[in-house]
N, C-alpha and C positions, 0 to 999 in steps of 0.2 A: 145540163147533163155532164158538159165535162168539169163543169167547176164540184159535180159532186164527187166526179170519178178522180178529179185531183184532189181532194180532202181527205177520199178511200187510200191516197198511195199516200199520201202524206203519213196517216194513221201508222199504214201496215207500216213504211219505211223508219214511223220512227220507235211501233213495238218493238222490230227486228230489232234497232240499234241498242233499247233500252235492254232486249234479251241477250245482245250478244256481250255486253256490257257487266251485265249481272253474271253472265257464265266466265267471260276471260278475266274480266278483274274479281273474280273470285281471293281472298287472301288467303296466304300460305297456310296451312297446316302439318305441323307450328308456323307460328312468326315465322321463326327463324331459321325455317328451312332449306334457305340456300347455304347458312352457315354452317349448318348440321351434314349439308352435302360433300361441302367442302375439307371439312376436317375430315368425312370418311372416305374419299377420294385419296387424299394425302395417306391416309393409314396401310400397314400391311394388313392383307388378310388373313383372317382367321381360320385355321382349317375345322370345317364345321363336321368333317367324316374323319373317326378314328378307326372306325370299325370294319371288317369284311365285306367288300362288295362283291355281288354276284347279279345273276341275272336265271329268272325262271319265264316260263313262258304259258302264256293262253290262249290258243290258237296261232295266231299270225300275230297276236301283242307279245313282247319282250317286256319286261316286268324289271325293274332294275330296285335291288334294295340290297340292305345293309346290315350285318347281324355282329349286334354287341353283346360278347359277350362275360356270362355273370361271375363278379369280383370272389362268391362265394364257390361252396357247394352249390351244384347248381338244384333248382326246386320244379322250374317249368320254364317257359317261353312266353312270351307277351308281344302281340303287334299290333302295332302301330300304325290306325288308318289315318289320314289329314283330311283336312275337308275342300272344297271346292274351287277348282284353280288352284290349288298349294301341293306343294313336293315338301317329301320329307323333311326339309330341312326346315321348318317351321315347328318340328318338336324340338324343344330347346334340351342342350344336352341336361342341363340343370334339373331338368323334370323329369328323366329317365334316371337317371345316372344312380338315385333310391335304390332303385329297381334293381341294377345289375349289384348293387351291394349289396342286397339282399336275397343273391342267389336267381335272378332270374334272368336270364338271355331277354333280346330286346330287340326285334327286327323291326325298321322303318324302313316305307317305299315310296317312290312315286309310282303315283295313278299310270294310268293309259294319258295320254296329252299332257304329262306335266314334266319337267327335268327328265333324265335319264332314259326314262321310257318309251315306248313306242308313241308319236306322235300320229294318229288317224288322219292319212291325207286322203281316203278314202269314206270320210263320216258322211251318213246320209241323214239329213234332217228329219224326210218322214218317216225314217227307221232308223233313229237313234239307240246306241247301246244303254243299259238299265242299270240302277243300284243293283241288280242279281249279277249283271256282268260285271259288275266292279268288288264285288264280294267273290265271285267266281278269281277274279285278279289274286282277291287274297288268300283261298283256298291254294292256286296252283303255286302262291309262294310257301304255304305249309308244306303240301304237298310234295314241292323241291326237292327242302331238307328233311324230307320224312318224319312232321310233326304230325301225331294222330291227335293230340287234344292242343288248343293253346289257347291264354286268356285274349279277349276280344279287344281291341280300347280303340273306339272314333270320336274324334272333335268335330260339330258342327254336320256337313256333310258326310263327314267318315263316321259319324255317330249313326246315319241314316246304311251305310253301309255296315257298317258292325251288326248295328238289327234284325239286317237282311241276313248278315251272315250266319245272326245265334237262330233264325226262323227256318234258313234254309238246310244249314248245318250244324245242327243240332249234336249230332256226335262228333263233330270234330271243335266243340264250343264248351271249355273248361269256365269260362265265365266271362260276361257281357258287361264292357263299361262302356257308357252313352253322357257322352262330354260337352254341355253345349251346345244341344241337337232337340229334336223334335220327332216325332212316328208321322206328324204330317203336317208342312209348312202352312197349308193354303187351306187349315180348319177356319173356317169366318165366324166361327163360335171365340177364337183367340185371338189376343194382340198378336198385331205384326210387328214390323219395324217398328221402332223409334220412328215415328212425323217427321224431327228435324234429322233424323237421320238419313231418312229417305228423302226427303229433299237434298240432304247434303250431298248422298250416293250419286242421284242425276245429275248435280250440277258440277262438281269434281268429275264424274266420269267422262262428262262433255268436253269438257275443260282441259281434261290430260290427254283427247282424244285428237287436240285439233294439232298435237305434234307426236315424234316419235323420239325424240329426242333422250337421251341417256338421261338428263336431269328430269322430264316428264315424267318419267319410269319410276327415278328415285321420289319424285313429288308424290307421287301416288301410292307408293308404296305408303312415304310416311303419312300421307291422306289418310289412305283405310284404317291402319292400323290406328292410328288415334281418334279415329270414330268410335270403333270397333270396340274400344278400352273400356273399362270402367271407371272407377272413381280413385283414379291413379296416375301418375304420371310415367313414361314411358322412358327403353334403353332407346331412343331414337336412334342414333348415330348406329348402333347393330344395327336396326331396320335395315337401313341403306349399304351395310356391310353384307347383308344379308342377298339383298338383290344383284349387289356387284357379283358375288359370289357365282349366284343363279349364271350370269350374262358374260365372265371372264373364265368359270373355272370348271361350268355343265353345258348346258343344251338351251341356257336361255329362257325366256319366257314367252313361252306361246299365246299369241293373242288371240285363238277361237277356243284355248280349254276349256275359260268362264261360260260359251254357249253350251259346248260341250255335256260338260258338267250336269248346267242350269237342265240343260234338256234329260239327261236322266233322270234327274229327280222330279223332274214334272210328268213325266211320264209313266214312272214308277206308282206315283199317286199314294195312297194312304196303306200305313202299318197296322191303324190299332186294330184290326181285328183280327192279325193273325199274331200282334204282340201278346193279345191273353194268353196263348196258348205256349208261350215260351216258360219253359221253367229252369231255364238256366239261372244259376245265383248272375244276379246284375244289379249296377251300381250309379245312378244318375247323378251325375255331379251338373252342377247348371249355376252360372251366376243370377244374384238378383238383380244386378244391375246392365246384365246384357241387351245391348238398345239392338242387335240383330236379329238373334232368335229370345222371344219373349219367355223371361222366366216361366212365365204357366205352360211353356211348351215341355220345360221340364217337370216339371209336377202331372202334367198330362201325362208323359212316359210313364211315370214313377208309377201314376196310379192304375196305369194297362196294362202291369207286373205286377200283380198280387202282391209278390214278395221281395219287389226292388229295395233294396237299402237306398238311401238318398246324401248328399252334401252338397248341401244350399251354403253359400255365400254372399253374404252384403255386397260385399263391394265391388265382386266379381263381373268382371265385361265378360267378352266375347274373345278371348285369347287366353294364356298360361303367362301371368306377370311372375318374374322372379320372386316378388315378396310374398306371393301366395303359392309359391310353387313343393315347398314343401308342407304344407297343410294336403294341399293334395294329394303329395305325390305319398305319405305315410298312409293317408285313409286309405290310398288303393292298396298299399303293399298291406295292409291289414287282411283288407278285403279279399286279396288274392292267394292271403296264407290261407284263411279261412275255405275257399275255396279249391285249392289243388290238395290231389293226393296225396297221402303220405305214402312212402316204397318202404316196407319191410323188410329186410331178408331174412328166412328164417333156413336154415341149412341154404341150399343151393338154388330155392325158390322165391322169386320173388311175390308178396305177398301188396295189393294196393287197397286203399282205405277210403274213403271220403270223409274230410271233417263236413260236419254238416255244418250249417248256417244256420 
């Protein structure tokens, strides 16, 4: 009996060694990640906010965003949700920046639990906040500056929150773009993750877990993001320009916003059957090659919208790369001409129009 019970510890003792093994000697991603650290460490940063900061509120949340605005004549207003765990500084100026030359204002914000804004140190698990409260977030940022209509645009999560928002608010919803998102993660009729992706996700996340360390932070940053990627190689060294930013020049990065988050959208549960019934002009942009949320998750949207326009992308991940940033960012300014009112004046009255779609 004890020669079996030592064989049993022998086993487990030397799974555990062989698991701990396979999680900490995990290798970099990139390679060369500590030297990618280092030369962003050594750099000035970049200031990632040009724009008006202000702060709206939703209850007891303080809502902290940012309003750029348009190089032209102005046409409308456009904002900008992020997705899950990410503060605005994850829309790249390069992708906006169309936009305001094109005559339209441009608000980005962070969430409830991310950068600037109110951090929940009162979140209760078995009554977590929803994608309606997080679209409710971006209603009282319209709201602020007295927007009655404005275009919708989420990436990923904030794609899940835009939806909410063109369903729940319908009249203050000039048009709906859904970036990289899905109406419902956990349909088992659809791919999920990328397999080696999600293997990657747990053993990286393990891995960056067991320090706290300012390079862990940076490691994992550039972790995700080049998961995350397409079939492209990446500004890495911004990544990490990007997090210093978060951690020396905002509020840091909060380590429970990802459960946070994770738990709205799971509780939230399934869009498609009140997405047929949206008839706001909307626009699904989705990579083909996003190993996070599966391309068919976009084509499912598309097709829950009778009347969705769509732009499918080869090569496209799960982010906004520079070399595909103006492919997208022209479709939408298309898309958004198309969709906002024309203003008339005709004597002393203002007269509004709808191009149609």
């Amino acid at each position: 009996m004890k020669k079996f019970l030592l064989v049993l510890l022998v086993i487990f003792l030397t799974i555990c060694i062989l698991g701990y093994s396979y999680i900490a000697l995990a290798p970099d991603i990139p390679s060369n990640a500590d030297e990618i650290i280092e030369q962003a460490k050594a750099m000035d940063l970049p200031n990632y906010y040009n724009g008006e900061a202000k702060y709206a509120s939703n209850g007891d949340v303080k809502l902290w965003y940012e309003i750029n605005s348009a190089k032209e004549e102005k046409k409308g207003t456009i904002i900008l949700i992020m997705g899950y765990g990410s503060t605005s500084i994850q829309w790249p100026e390069y992708f906006y920046q169309p936009f305001l030359e094109q005559g339209y204002d441009v608000i980005r914000f962070d969430h409830r639990d991310v950068g600037k804004s109110t951090w929940l140190e009162d979140w209760d698990e078995s009554e977590p906040y929803t994608l309606s409260d997080l679209a409710d977030d971006t209603k009282a940022i319209l709201d602020n500056e007295n927007i009655d209509k404005a275009h919708i645009v989420g990436m990923s999560m904030g794609g899940k929150v835009a939806q909410t928002f063109a369903i729940e608010h319908p009249e203050q919803t000039l048009s709906l773009t859904s970036m990289s998102s899905t109406a419902y993660f956990d349909d088992k009729d659809l791919p999920g993750i990328w397999p080696d992706v999600m293997k990657a996700i747990g053993r990286y996340t393990i891995k960056y877990s067991l320090s706290n360390s300012l390079e862990t932070t940076y490691k994992f940053n550039l972790t995700a993001s080049n998961i995350f990627k397409g079939k492209y190689e990446l500004n890495n060294i911004n990544t990490v320009l990007k997090a210093r930013y978060e951690i020396e020049k905002r509020n840091g990065i909060n380590p429970n916003a990802g459960k946070h988050h994770e738990a709205a959208i799971q509780v939230s549960g399934s869009r498609y059957d009140r997405l047929k019934d949206v008839d706001t002009p909307t626009l699904v942009v989705h990579g083909k090659s996003d190993p996070l949320v599966n391309f068919a998750h976009g084509q499912k949207t598309a097709e829950l919208i009778s009347h969705a326009e769509t732009l499918f992308i080869d090569e496209l991940g799960h982010d906004i790369p520079e070399h595909l940033s103006d492919k997208i960012s022209s479709r939408m300014v298309t898309f958004f001409d198309k969709a906002t009112p024309l203003i008339q004046v005709q004597g002393d009255v203002l007269i509004e129009n709808s191009k149609s779609l």
